[in-house]
N, C-alpha and C positions, 0 to 999 in steps of 0.2 A: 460450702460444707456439704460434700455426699448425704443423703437423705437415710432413712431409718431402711428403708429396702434395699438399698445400694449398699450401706454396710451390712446388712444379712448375707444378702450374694455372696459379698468378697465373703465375710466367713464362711460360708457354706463351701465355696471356692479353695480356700486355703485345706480346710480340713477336708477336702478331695486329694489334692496334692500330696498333705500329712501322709496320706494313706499310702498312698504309691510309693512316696520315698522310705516310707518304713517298711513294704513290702520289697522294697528291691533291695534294702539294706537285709533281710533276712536272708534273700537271694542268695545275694551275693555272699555271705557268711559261710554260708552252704556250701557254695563253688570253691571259699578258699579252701577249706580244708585239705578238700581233694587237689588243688590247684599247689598247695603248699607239700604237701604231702609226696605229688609227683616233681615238684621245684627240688627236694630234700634228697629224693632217692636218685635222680639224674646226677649231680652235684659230683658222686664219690666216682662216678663212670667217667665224666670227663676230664677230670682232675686228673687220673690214672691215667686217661688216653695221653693225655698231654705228657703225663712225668715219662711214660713210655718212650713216647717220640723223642722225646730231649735224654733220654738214655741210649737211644739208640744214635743218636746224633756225634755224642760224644765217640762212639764205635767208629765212627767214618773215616776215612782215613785218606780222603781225597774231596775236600768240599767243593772243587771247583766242576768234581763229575755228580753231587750229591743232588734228588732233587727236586726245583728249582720250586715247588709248594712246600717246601722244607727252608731251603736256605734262602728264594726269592731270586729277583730276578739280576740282583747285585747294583742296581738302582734304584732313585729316588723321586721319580718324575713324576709318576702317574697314579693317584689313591682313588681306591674306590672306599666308595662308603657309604653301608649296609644299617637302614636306619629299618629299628624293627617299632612299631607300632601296633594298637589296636585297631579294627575297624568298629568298634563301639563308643561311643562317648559315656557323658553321666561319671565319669570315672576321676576328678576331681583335677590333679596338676601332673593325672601317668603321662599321658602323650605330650604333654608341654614340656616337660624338666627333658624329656628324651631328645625331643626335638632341638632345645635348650642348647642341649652338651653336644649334638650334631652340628647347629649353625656357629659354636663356637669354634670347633674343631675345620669347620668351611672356610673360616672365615683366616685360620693361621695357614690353613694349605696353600689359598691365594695369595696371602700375604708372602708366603716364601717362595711366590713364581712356580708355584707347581700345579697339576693340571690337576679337575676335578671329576668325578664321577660318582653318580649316587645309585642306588636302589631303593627304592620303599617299600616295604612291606608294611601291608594296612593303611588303609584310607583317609587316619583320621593324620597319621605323621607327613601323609603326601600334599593333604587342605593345607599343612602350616608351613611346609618346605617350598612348594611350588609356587608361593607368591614370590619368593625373592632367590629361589636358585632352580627355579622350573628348568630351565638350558642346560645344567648338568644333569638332569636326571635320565638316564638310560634304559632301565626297566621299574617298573611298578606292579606289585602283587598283592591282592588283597584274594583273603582267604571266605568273606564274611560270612557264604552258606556255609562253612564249615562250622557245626557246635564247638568241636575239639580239636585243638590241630594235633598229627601229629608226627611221625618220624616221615611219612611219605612228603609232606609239605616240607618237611625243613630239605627231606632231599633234592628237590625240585628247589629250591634253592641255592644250596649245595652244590649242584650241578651246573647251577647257568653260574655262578661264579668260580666252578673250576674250567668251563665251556670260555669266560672269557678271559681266564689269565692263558689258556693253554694259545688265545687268541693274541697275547701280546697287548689286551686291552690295558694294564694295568700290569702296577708293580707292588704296592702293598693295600691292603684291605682290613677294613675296620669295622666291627660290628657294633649298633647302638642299640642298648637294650637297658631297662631297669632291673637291678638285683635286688630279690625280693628281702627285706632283713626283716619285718615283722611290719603289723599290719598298719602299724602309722608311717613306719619308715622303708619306704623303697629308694635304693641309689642308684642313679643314671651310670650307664660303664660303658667305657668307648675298650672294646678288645678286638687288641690285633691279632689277624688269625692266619695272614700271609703276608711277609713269612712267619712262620711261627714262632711265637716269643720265646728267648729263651731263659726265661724264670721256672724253676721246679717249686711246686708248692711247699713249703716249709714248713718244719715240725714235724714232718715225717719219715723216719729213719729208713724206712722200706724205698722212699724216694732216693735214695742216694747209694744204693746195693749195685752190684755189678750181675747184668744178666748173660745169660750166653743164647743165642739165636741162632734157630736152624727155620728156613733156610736162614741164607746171609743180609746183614741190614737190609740193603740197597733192593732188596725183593720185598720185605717185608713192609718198608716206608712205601714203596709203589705202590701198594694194596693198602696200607694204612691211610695215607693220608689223604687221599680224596675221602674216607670215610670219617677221618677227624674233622674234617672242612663242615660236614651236617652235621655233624655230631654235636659241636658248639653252637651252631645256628637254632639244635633242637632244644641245649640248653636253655641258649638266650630265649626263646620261644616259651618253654617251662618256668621262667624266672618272671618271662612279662604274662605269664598266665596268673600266676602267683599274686604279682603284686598289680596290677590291672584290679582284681576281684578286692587285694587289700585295700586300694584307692578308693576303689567304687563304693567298699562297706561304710568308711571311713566319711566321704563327700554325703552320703546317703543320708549318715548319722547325724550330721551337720546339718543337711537340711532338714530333716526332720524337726530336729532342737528349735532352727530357726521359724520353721512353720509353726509350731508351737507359743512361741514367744509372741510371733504375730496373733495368733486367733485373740492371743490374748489382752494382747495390744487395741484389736477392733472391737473384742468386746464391751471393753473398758468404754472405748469413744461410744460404742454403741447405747449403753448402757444411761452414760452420759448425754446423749443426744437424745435416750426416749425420755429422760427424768427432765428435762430441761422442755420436751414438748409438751410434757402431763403438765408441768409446773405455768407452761402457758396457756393453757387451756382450761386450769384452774384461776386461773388470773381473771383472764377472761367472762367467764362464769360468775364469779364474784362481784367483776367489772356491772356485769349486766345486768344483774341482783340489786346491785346497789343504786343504779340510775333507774330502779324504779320505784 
């Protein structure tokens, strides 16, 4: 049985930790806002980029000249797959459910004899990848001195994946990111972004209007679409900034709860460990009283 000073410690100990995890749960409260805020106003940008390109798509009148980050490479051989992470921890189950629906997603590409290719973005998604598909991984990008990411990073990414499909690296491409839904619930989302899905967001009656384009499509998807490619990457980025911070508040708040229920746990023993040495030393005393 731990002694009377050994249970002080640990509580002194625990309600040091209390402290920390409820300052970083205020932190992090803080970050979402702002975090949620910029998740919220990106949202309506790339939806619209997206309904554009599949507006214009439908204009084409020659798919087999249309292109080929548009319609792909007309094959099915080669995925790459874009797994977006934090380089922070403390943040509860974000990097794991991501990682989660990426080794799932690994694991049906092998299954159907087709080739793999990965990227990581952020450190903490490449620790959990690289024990058991380190061989597919191609490039790795970790932002960490970065406070804030932002359009310049997603394009730097953006770019080495239009840099290797223009290479013939690859025939469609997958992003893995959490979608922020509110601060208990973020959903893992695997989006494919080459070629480009062709689902229009629904509900929207403006999505399904007929536009007229000057110059003509085929100029405009050129210029378009390598900038739709970061544009989604800056999404997902925005969604896991979002809910990263909702996790963190969330795991935070948990510990703290739990830190709490422990002090109070050791007090208890403590409490009961000093009443029980008084009680002996009273004993004692009386003991020695009496034998004389």
């Amino acid at each position: 049985m731990p002694s009377l000073d050994d249970l002080k410690k640990r509580i002194k100990s625990v309600k040091s930790t209390q402290k920390i995890t409820k300052a970083m749960k205020m932190v992090a409260a803080a970050k979402l806002r702002k975090a949620q805020e910029n998740a919220e106003k990106g949202r309506p940008y790339s939806q619209k980029m997206q309904n554009i390109i599949l507006n214009l798509t439908k204009s084409i009148n020659d798919i087999n000249n249309a292109p080929k980050l548009l319609v792909g490479t007309g094959e099915d051989k080669i995925h790459l797959c874009v797994v977006l992470t934090a380089d922070r921890g403390l943040c509860g189950g974000f990097n794991t459910n991501i990682c989660k629906l990426a080794k799932i997603n690994f694991k049906k590409i092998l299954k159907e004899g087709k080739k793999l290719k990965i990227i990581t973005v952020g450190s903490k998604g490449l620790d959990q990848i690289k024990r058991e598909y380190g061989k597919y991984i191609v490039k790795k990008f970790s932002f960490k001195e970065k406070k804030q990411i932002s359009f310049d990073e997603a394009e730097i990414i953006g770019n080495e994946i239009i840099k290797l499909f223009n290479d013939k690296e690859f025939d469609k491409c997958i992003l893995f990111y959490n979608n922020f839904k509110n601060v208990i619930t973020q959903i893992p989302q695997a989006q494919q972004i080459i070629p480009a899905e062709s689902k229009i967001e629904e509900n929207k009656e403006e999505n399904f209007l007929s536009y007229e384009f000057e110059p003509d499509e085929d100029e405009i998807l050129e210029d378009l679409l390598p900038k739709n490619i970061s544009t989604q990457v800056f999404k997902a980025f925005l969604e896991n900034a979002a809910s990263e911070q909702g996790s963190r508040m969330t795991a935070m708040d948990n510990a703290t709860r739990n830190a709490g229920e422990l002090v109070d746990k050791l007090t208890i023993n403590y409490n009961r460990s000093r009443q029980a040495s008084i009680t002996k030393e009273l004993i004692e005393i009386i003991s020695g009283a009496e034998s004389l």
